[in-house]
GUVEX-527542 format. One line per field, with one value per residue: residue number from 0; residue in three letters; z, x, y of N, C-alpha, C in turn. Coordinates in steps of 0.02 Angstrom, whole numbers, plus 50000, padded with zeros to 5 digits. Example, Ala and Ser with C-alpha at 12.3 -4.5 7.8 and 13.67 -1.06 7.14 Angstrom:
2
resi 0, 1
resn Ala, Ser
n_up 50390, 50354
n_east 50660, 50642
n_north 49716, 49888
ca_up 50390, 50357
ca_east 50615, 50684
ca_north 49775, 49947
c_up 50390, 50394
c_east 50660, 50645
c_north 49835, 50002
//
This chain:
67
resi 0, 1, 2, 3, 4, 5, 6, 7, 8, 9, 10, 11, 12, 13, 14, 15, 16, 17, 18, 19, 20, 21, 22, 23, 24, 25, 26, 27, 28, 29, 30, 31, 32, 33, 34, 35, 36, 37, 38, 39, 40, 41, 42, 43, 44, 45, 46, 47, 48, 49, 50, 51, 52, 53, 54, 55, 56, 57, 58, 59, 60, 61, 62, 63, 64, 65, 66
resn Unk, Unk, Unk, Unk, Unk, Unk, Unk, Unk, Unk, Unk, Unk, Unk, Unk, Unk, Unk, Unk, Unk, Unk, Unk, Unk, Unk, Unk, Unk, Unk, Unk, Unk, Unk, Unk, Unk, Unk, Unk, Unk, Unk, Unk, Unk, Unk, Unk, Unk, Unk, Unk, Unk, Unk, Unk, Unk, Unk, Unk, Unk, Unk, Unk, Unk, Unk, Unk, Unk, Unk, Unk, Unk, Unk, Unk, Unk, Unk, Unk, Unk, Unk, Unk, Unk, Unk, Unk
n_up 54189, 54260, 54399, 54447, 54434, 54496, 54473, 54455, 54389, 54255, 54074, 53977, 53815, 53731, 53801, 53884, 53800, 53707, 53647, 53518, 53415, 53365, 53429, 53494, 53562, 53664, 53757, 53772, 53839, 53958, 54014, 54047, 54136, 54238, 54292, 54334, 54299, 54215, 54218, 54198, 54104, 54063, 54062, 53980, 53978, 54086, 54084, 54111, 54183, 54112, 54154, 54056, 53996, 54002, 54088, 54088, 54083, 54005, 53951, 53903, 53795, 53683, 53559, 53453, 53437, 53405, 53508
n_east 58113, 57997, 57895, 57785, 57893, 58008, 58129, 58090, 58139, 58220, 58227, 58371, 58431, 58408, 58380, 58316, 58180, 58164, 58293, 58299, 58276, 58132, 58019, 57878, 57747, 57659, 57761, 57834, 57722, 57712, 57827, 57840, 57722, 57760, 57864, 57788, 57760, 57646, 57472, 57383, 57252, 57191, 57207, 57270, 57383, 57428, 57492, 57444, 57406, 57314, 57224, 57155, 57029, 57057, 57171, 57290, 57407, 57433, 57519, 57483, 57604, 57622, 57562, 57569, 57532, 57474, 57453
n_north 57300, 57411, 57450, 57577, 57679, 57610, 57498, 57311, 57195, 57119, 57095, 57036, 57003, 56883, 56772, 56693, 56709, 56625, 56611, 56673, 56796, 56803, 56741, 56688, 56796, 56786, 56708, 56839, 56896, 56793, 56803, 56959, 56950, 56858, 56935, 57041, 57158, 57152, 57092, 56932, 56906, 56786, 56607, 56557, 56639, 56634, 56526, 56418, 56223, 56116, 55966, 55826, 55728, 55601, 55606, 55643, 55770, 55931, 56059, 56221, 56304, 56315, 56401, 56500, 56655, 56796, 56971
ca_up 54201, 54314, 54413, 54475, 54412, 54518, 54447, 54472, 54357, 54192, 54024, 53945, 53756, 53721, 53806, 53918, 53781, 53683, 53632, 53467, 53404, 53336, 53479, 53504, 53573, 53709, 53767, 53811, 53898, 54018, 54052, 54085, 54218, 54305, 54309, 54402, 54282, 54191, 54272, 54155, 54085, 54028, 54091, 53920, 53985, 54135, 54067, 54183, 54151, 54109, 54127, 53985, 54033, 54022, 54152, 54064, 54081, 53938, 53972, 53857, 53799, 53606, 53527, 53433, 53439, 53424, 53515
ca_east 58043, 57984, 57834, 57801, 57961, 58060, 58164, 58076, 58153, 58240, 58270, 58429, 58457, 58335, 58374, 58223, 58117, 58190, 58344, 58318, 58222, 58066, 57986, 57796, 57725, 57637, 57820, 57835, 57695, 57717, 57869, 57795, 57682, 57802, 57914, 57741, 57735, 57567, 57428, 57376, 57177, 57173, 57238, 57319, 57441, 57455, 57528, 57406, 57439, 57263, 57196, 57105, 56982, 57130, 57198, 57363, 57426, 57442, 57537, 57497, 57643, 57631, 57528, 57619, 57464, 57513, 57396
ca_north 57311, 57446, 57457, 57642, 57695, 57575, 57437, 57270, 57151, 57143, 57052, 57061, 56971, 56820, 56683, 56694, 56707, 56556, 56628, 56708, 56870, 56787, 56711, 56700, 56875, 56757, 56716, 56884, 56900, 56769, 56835, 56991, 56926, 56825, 57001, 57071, 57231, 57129, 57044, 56891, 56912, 56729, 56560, 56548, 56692, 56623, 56463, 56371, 56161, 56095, 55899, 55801, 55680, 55524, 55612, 55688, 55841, 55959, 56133, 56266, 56334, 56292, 56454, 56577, 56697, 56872, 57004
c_up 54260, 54319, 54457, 54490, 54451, 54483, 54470, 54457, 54313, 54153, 53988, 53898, 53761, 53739, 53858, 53888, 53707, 53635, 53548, 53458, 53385, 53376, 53498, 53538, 53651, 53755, 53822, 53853, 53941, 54041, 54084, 54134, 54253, 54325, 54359, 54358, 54224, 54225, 54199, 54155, 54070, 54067, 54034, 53933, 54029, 54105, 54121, 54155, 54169, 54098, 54096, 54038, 54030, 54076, 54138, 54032, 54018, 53971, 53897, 53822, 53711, 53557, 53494, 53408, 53455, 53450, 53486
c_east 58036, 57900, 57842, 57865, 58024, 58065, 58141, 58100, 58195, 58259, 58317, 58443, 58389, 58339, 58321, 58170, 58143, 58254, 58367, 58257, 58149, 58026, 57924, 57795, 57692, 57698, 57834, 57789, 57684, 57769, 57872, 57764, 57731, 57851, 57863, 57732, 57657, 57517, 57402, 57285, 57162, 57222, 57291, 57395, 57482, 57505, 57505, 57418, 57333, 57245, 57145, 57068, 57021, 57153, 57283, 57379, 57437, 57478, 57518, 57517, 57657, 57605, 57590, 57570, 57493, 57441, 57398
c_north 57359, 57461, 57536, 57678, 57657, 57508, 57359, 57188, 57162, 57073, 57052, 56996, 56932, 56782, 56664, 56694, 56654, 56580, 56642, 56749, 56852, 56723, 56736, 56767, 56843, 56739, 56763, 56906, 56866, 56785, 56904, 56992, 56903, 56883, 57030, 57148, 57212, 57098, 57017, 56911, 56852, 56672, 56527, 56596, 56669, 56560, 56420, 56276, 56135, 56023, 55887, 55759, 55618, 55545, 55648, 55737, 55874, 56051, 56182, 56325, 56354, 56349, 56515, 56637, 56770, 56919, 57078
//
């Protein structure tokens, strides 16, 4: 990943993005952001962890939503 042509990060193969070629598109863009060459538009990108009204946690990580 490079931000203003310098080297900031990098992914190499898939196992960061669950370790085979056909991994959600959302996937990659949280890994994206957390590299710092995206800024997230949604709390869905972010992978923000949201409570129900019981009181237990839910992360949402589960979408295979392509943009």
């Amino acid at each position: 990943m490079f931000d203003n042509g310098v080297a900031v990060d990098r992914v190499v193969g898939f196992e960061e993005l669950g370790g085979s070629d056909d991994f959600p598109t959302l996937t990659l863009t949280r890994r994206l952001i957390r590299g710092g060459v995206l800024e997230a538009r949604t709390k869905k990108e972010k992978g923000q962890i949201s409570i129900n009204k019981a009181g237990r946690r839910k992360r949402d990580e589960s979408d295979d939503e392509d943009y």
